[in-house]
Structures are given as C-alpha cells and as structure tokens.
C-alpha positions as CSV (number, residue, x, y, z in Angstrom):
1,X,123.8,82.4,136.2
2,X,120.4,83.9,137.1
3,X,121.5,87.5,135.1
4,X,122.6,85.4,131.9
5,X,119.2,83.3,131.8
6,X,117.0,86.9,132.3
7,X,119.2,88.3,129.5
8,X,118.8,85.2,126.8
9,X,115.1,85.0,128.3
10,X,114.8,88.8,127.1
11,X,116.8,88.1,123.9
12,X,114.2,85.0,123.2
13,X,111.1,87.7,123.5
14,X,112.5,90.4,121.4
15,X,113.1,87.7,118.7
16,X,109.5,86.5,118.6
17,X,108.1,90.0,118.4
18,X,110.6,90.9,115.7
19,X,109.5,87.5,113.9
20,X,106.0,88.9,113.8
21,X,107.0,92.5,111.7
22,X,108.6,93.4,109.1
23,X,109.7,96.3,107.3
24,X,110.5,96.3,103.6
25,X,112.7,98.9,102.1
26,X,112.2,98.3,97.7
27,X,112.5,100.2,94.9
28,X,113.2,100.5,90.9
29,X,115.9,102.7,89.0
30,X,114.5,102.9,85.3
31,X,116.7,105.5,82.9
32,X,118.6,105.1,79.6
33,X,118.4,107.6,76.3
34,X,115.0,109.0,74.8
35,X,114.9,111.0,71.7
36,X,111.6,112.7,70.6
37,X,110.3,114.6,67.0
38,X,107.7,116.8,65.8
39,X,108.6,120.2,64.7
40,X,111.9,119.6,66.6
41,X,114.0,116.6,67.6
42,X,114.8,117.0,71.4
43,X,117.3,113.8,73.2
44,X,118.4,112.9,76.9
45,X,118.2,110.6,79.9
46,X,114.7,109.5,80.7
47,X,113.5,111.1,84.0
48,X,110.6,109.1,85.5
49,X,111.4,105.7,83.1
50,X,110.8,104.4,80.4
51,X,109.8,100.7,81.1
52,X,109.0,100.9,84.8
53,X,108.1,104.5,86.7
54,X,111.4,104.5,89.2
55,X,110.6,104.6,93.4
56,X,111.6,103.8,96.2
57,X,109.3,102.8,98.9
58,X,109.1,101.2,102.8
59,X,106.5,99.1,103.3
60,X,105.9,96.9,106.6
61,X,103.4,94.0,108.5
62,X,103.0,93.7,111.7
63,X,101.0,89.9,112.7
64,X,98.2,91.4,115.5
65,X,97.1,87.2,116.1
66,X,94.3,85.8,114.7
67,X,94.4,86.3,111.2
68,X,95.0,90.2,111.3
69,X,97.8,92.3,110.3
70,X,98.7,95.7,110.4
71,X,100.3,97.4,107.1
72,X,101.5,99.9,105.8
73,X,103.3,101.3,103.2
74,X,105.4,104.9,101.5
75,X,106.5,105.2,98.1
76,X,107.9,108.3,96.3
77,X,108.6,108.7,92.9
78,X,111.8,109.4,91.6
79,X,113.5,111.3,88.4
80,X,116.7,109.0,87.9
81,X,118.2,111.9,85.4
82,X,118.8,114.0,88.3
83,X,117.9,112.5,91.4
84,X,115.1,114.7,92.0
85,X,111.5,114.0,92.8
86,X,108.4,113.6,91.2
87,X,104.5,113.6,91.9
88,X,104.8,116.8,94.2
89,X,101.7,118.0,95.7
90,X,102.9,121.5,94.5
91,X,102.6,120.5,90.9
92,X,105.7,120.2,87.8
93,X,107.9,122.8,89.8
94,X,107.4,121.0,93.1
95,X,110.9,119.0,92.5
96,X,111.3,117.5,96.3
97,X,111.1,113.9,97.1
98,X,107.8,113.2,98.9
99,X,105.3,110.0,99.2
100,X,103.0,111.1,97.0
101,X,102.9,107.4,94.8
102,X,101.3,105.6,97.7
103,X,100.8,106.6,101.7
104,X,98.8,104.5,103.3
105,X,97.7,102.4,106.9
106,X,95.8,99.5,107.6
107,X,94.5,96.4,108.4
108,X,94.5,93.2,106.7
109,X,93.2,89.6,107.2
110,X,91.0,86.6,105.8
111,X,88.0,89.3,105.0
112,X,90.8,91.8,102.6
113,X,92.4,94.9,103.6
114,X,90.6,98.6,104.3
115,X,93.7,101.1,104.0
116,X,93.5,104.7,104.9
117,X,95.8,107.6,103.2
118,X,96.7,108.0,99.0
119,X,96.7,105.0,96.8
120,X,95.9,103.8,93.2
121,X,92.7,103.1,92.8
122,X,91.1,99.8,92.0
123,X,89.6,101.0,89.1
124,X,92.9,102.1,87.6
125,X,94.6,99.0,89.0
126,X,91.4,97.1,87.4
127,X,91.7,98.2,83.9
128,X,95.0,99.7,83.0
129,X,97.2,95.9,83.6
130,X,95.6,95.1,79.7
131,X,98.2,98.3,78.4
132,X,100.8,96.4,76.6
133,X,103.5,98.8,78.2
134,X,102.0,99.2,81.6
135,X,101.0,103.1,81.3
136,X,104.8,103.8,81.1
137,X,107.3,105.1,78.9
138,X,106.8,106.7,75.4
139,X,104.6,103.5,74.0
140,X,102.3,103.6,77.5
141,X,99.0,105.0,76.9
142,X,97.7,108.4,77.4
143,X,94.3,106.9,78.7
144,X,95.2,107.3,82.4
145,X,97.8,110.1,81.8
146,X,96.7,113.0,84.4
147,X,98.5,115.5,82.5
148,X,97.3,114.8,78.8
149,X,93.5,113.4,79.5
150,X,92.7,114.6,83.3
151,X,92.3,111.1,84.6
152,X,93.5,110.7,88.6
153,X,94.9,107.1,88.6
154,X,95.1,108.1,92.2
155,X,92.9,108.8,95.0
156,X,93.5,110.8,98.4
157,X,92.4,111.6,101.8
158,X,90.8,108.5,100.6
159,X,89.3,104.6,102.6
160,X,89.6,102.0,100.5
161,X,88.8,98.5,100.9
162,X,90.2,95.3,98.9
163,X,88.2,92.1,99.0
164,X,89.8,88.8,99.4
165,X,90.4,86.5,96.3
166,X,87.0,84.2,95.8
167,X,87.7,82.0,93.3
168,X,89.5,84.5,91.2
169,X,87.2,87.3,91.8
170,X,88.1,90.5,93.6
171,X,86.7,94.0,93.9
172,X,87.6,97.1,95.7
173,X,85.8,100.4,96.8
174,X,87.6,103.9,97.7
175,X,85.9,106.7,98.9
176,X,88.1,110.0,98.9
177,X,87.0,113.0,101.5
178,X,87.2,116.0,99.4
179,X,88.3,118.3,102.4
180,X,86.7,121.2,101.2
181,X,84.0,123.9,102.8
182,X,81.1,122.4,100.7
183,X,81.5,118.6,101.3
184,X,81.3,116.9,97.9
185,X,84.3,119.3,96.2
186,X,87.1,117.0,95.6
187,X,85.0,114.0,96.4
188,X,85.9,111.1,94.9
189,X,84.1,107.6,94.8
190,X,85.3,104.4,92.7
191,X,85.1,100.7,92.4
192,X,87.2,98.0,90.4
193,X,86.8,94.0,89.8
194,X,88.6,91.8,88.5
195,X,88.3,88.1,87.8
196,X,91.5,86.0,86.8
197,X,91.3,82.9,86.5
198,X,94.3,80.7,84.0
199,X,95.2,82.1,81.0
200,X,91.7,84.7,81.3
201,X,91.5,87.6,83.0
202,X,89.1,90.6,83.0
203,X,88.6,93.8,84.7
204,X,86.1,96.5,84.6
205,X,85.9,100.6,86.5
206,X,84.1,103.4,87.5
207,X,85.4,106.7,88.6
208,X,83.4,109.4,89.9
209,X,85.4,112.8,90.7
210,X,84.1,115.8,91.6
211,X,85.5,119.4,90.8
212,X,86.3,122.2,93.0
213,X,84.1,124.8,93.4
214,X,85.4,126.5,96.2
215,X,82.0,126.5,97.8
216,X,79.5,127.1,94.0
217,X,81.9,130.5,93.9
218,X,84.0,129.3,91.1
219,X,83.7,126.8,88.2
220,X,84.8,123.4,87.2
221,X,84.2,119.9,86.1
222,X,82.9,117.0,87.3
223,X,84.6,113.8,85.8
224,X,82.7,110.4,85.5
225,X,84.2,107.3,83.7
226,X,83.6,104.1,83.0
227,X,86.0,101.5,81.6
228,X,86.6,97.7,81.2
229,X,89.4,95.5,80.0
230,X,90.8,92.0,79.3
231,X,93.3,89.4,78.4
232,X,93.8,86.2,77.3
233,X,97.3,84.2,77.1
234,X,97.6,81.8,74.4
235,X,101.4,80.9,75.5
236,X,103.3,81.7,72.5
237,X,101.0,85.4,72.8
238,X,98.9,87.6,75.3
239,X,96.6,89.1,73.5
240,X,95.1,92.3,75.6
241,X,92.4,95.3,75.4
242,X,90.4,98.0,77.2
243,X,87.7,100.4,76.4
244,X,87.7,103.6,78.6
245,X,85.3,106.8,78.6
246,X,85.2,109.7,80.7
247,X,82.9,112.5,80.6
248,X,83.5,116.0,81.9
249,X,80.7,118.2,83.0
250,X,80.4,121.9,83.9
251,X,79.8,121.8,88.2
252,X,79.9,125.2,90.7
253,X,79.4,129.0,89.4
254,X,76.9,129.5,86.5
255,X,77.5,126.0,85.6
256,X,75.5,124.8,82.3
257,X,75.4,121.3,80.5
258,X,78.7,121.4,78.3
259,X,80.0,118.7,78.8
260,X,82.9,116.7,77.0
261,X,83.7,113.0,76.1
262,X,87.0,111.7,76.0
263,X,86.8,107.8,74.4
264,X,90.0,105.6,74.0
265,X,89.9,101.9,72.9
266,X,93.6,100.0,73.2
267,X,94.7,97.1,71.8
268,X,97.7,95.2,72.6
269,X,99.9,91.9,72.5
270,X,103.2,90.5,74.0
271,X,105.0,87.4,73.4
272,X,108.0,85.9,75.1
273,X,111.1,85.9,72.7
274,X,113.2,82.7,74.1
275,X,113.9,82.7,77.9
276,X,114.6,85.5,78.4
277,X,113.0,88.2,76.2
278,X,109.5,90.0,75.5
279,X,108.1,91.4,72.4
280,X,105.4,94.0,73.0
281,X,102.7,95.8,70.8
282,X,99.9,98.4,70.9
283,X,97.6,100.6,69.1
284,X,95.3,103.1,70.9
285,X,92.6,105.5,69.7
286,X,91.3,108.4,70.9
287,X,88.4,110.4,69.7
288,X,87.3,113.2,71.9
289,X,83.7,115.7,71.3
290,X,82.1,118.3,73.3
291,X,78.8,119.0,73.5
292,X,78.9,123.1,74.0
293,X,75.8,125.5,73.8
294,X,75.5,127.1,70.9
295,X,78.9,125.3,68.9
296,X,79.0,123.1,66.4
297,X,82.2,121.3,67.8
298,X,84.1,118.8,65.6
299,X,84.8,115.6,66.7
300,X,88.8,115.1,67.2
301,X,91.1,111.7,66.8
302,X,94.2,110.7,67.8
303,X,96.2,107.4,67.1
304,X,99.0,106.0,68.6
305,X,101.4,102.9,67.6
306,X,103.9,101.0,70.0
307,X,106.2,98.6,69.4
308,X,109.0,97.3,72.1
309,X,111.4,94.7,73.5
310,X,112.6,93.4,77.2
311,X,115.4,91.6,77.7
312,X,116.0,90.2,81.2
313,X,119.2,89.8,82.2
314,X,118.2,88.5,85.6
315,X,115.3,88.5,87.7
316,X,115.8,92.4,89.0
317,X,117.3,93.8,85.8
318,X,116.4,94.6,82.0
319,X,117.5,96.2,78.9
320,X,114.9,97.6,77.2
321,X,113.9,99.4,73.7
322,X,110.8,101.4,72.4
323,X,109.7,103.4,69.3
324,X,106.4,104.9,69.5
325,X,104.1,107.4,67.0
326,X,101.8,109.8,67.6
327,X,99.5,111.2,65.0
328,X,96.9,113.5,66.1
329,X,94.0,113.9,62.9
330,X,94.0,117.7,62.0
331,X,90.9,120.0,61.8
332,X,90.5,123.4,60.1
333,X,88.2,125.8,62.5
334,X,87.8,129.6,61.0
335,X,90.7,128.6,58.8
336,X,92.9,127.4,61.5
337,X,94.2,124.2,62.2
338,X,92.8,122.1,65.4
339,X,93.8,118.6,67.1
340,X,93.9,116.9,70.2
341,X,97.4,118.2,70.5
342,X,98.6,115.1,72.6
343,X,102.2,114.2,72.6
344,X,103.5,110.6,73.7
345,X,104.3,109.4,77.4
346,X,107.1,111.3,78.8
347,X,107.9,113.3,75.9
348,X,110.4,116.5,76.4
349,X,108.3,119.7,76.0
350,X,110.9,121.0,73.0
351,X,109.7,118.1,70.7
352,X,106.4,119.5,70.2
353,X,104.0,118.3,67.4
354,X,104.8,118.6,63.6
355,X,102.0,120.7,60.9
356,X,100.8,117.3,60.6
357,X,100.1,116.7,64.4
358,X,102.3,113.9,64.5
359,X,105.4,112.9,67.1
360,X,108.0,110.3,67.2
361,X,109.4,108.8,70.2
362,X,112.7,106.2,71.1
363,X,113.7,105.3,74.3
364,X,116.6,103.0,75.2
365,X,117.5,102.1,78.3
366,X,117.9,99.7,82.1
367,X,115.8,98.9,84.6
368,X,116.9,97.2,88.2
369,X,114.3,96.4,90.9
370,X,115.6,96.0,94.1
C-alpha cells in the first residue's frame, strides 16, 4: 500500500512539472505550379512557397513562477519541391536543413521578452506586415529581398528585447555582435514600433548594418535604412503602405563617399471575398541612384504589379493564385542598355528579363499549416 501511494505521489509531481512546459512542434507546407517569362518562359513546383515561406519549427515554455518563463524556439526553412533546405549559412549551394529562420533562448514575463541567438528583427517585423502578400511568393515585394536589394530581414549573434503591449504600443531593440577581429564588422543595431490599435495600425524601422572589412584590409558597405508603414481596415477593404530607404556607403580599405540609395514605396489592399476567400493587390516602386566620384550616374526605376486570391478551405489549409509583373525602366549608358535588372519573388533563374526589362510570374498552388 505504502509503494503504490509513493508511486502515484511521484506520478502527481511529474504531472505538475510537465503542466508547467511545453514543447511545440509546427510548421507550413506551401507548393503548387509557378511559371515565369522574360526572354524565356521557365515552369515547376514552387520551392520555398508561394503564399507562405514553408518550416518547420519546435518551440517550447517553461513557467519559472512569478510571472517569468523560459522560451525558446528553432525553425528551418524548407524547399517542399524536393525536400531539401533553405537559408544555409553556406549560401544558394548550402542545401541541408538547418535553423537558420529563427534560433533563439530566453526569458519572458510582464516587462516583454530579451531573446538571445538569430531572429527577425523588429524593424522588418515592424514594417513589412503592410505588404499585401506578406514578402512572399512572386507578388511579395523585393523591398526586404536579401538577394535582389541587400536587406537582412534577419539579425544574428544578436540580443534582442520585445516590450510588453501598452495600450497598443510595442517596440523592440536588437543588437547583433559582429564576431569579427575589429569589433564593429558585422555589427548590427535596430529598433521597430508599432502601435495597433482597432482597425489602425502603424509601424516604423531603422537598420544599421555594418560591412566586413576583415579588420580596414578589405572593402565594403555600410547599410543604413529607414522605413515606416501602415494600415487601416475599413471591413469590406484593408487598405495598406510602406515607405522604405536604405543607403549603402563605402566602409574599410581606401573607402570614399560613394554611396548608393535604394527607395521603394508599396501600396496595397485586400478584401475578404465571402467567408471564406481573400482578394489581394499591390503596386511597388523602386527607384535606385548612386552618388559615385567622378560619374554622372542615372537614376534607375522599377515597377511591379500584384494581383491574388486565398481561398480557405479550413483553418490550416488554402488554395491559392497569383500573377505578378515586373517591368524594370531601361537606360542607354555608352550605347548600352541598363536597369535595375530585378526579377520577381522566387523567380527560376532561366526566366530571365525580356529587351524591355520586363518579367511575368503565375503561381498556383496549397498551403497547410500544421
């Protein structure tokens, strides 16, 4: 009798610690058909996805008493296509699956959450909710696109800090260790806010990321930008926009004061199509000029139109459709032709650009979330 009340007694405890953690394995498989044009018409699956970037992540809570929790939290990114990796430290041919979306540990409670490892930052998360198509898929725009513009949505080595909600109002802070022999390569320092509050929301950023000049022995850039953004949902519409500039400027080994400017102003809407759908919208600009010793650079322009559809079929899974159009504004240098040369979201390299600069994109496909 004694044995049997120790082991329900031992039963009870392990219950009541398991009640205060929790571990959370989630993730989203996004793929379907996408079919690009410009001087050639390329087709297949969608890798990364074309409505939602796929993952699949662990993240976990453990209740430390008193208001304070311990987190944490590991997501990878995923290529549905062919079940490969993406986001590799090692760059495009780095295929393996690693945790390179978010790796983090921290601490949470009543005064917000410090986190310590790679995450979005809150500027990113500040500004880039007001894209139509949430920076993914061919209509997403190429303002936060690493590849295409040089933005890092993402910062590493990295403490950040998110404040609690005050009446709508929230800010966060990240300060990124660069790691390197001289101590401000790499670094990178940002803050986001954001104030929500009914149908009106707002958000504004500032980036601050410094090259790598392995110690003033080689050259690079330094990358500052600034950007704000808001919303407004009317019911039958949620109208949306952002303005976002970033400057790069010459840093390390005979380093001048070229610099250049890379501006893009987005506008977007969606709309709820009966219970179960979504119409969705956007047009983005982007007008980039250098400032070079001794050049007279031309300023370049891109635009970019976006127009899409979700259908729900439940809570955790959507159909899904988007065109998108690229047309980058031709200049003639020395008799040669000269543009931005940017292609849409997740376009196949084959596609390229036609003479005119311009690209086509359609993407068709599911999502589930689970």
């Amino acid at each position: 009798m004694k044995k049997s009340l120790i082991a329900l007694a031992v039963l009870a405890a392990s219950g009541a610690a398991m009640a205060q953690s929790s571990v959370t394995l989630y993730g989203v498989l996004d793929t379907g058909v996408s079919y690009f044009k410009g001087d050639d018409s390329v087709y297949g699956l969608t890798k990364t996805g074309g409505n939602t970037n796929s993952r699949l992540g662990f993240r976990g809570v453990e209740d430390l008493g008193n208001g304070l929790k311990a987190t944490f939290n590991l997501e990878g990114g995923m290529n549905v296509d062919d079940g490969t990796g993406y986001l590799g430290a090692g760059g495009a041919n780095d295929t393996g699956f690693q945790f390179r979306r978010t790796s983090t540990v921290g601490l949470a409670g009543n005064f917000g959450e410090v986190r310590f490892g790679r995450m979005l930052t809150s500027s990113y998360l500040a500004v880039s909710r007001y894209d139509a198509f949430g920076d993914t898929g061919a209509g997403g725009s190429l303002a936060w696109n690493a590849n295409q513009t040089g933005y890092a949505p993402r910062a590493e080595n990295a403490i950040s800090f998110t404040s609690a909600n005050y009446n709508g109002f929230k800010f966060g802070v990240e300060y990124g260790f660069g790691e390197q022999k001289k101590a401000s390569d790499r670094r990178y320092i940002g803050i986001g806010a954001t104030y929500d509050n009914g149908p009106l929301s707002l958000g504004l950023g500032f980036d601050r990321l410094n090259g790598d000049t392995a110690d003033n022995t080689a050259w690079d850039l330094n990358q500052t930008t600034w950007q704000l953004g808001g919303a407004y949902n009317f019911g039958v519409a949620k109208l949306m926009g952002f303005y976002k500039q970033s400057k790069d400027k010459e840093t390390g080994l005979n380093a001048g004061n070229d610099s250049l400017k890379l501006k893009t102003f987005g506008l977007g809407v969606t709309a709820p199509v009966g219970a179960a759908g979504e119409v969705r919208a956007s047009y983005n600009h982007y007008r980039a000029s250098a400032d070079i010793t001794g050049l007279n650079t031309p300023t370049l322009k891109a635009n970019q139109l976006s127009l899409g559809y979700v259908h729900n079929l439940s809570k955790r899974t959507a159909l899904y459709g988007t065109y998108a159009y690229m047309k980058n504004s031709n200049k003639t240098i020395a008799g040669q032709k000269v543009n931005l040369d940017l292609r849409l979201n997740g376009a196949m390299p084959g596609a390229g650009l036609s003479n005119s600069g311009a690209q086509h994109g359609l993407q068709a496909g599911i999502r589930h979330a689970f």
